[in-house]
C-alpha positions as CSV (number, residue, x, y, z in Angstrom):
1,X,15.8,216.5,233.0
2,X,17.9,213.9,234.1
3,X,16.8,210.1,234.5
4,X,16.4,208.6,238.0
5,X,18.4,205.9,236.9
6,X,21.4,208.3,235.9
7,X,23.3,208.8,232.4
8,X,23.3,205.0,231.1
9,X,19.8,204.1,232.0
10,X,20.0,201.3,234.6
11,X,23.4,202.1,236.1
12,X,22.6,202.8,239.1
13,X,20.5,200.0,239.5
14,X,21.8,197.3,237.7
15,X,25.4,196.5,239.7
16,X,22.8,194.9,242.2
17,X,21.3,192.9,240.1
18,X,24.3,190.6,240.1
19,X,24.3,190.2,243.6
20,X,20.4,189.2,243.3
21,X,19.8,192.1,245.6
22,X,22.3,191.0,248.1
23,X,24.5,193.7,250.2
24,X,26.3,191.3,252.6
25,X,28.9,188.9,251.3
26,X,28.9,185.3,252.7
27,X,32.4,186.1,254.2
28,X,31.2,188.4,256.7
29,X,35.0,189.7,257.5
30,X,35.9,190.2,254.1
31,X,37.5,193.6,254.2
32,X,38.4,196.1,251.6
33,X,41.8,195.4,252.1
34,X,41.7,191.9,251.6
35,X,43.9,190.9,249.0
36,X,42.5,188.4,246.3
37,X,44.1,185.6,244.0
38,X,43.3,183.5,241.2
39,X,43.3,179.6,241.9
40,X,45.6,178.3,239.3
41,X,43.5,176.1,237.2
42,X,40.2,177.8,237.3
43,X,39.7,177.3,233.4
44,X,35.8,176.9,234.5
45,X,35.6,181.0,234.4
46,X,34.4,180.9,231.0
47,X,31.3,179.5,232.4
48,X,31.2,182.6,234.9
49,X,29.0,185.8,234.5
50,X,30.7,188.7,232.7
51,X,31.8,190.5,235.8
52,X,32.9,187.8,237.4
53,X,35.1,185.8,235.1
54,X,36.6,189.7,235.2
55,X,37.2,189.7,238.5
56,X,38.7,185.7,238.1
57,X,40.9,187.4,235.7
58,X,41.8,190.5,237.4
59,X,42.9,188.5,240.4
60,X,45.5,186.8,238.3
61,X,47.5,189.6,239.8
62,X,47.0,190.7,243.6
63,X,44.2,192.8,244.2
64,X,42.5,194.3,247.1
65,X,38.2,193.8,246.7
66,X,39.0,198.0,246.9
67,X,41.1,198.0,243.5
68,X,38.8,195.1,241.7
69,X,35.6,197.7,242.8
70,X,37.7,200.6,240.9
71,X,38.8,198.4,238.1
72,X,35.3,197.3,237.1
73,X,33.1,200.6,237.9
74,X,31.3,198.3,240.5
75,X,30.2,199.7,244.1
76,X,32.3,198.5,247.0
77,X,29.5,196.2,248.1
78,X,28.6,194.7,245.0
79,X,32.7,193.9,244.2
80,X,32.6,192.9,248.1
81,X,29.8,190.1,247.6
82,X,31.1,188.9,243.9
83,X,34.2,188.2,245.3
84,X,33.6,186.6,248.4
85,X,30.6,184.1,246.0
86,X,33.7,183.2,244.2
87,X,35.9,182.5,247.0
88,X,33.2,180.5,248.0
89,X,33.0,178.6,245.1
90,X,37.1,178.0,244.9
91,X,37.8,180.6,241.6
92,X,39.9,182.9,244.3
93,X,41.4,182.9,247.8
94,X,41.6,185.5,249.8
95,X,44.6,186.8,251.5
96,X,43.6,188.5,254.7
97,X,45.3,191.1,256.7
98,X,46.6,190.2,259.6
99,X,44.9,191.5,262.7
100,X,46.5,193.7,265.7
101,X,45.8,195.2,268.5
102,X,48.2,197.5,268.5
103,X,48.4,200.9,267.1
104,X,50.5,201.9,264.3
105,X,54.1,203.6,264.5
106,X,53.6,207.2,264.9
107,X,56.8,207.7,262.9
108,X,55.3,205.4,259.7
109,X,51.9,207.3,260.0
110,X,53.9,210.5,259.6
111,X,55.7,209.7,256.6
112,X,53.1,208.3,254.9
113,X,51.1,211.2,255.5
114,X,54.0,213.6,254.1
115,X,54.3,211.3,251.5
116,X,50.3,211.6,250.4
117,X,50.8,215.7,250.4
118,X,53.6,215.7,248.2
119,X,51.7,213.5,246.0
């Protein structure tokens, strides 16, 4: 029989335990696509949590909150909320995409889309 709490005892549950329970980020309009950087000079992430100081270092590269949520195993919420306490606290900025009202090219959405089948 399998464990409530899946495979590694307490995965399941523990990803929220960083958060401290927390589901909504203090950035409200922090999307998955937002693209995140290291500050240059954040040599306070040794002082970080594990998963955080990851993420600082992670970030020294662009990454959307989607890719740092693959590259640590951590659910899209928890990686949303992490993030967005450390662009609070100045170890990352955020790089969000710019906002339109208007629809995409027909033409780009069909290439990309032949693209992803012959993928």
């Amino acid at each position: 029989m399998t464990s409530p709490r899946g495979r590694d005892h307490g995965l399941v549950v523990r990803p929220y335990i960083l958060t401290g329970g927390r589901t909504e980020p203090s950035h409200r309009e922090l999307a998955l696509e937002t693209v995140v950087t290291t500050i240059s000079g954040t040599d306070a992430a040794r002082m970080l949590d594990h998963e955080e100081a990851a993420i600082v270092r992670l970030c020294e590269a662009y990454q959307s909150v989607a890719e740092i949520a693959a590259h640590l195993g951590l659910p899209l919420g928890v990686a949303r909320v992490l993030v967005s306490d450390l662009a609070s606290a100045g170890y990352v900025r955020l790089h969000r995409p710019a906002l339109t009202s208007e629809r995409p090219d027909g033409q780009l959405l069909r290439r990309v889309l032949h693209g992803l089948r012959s993928a």
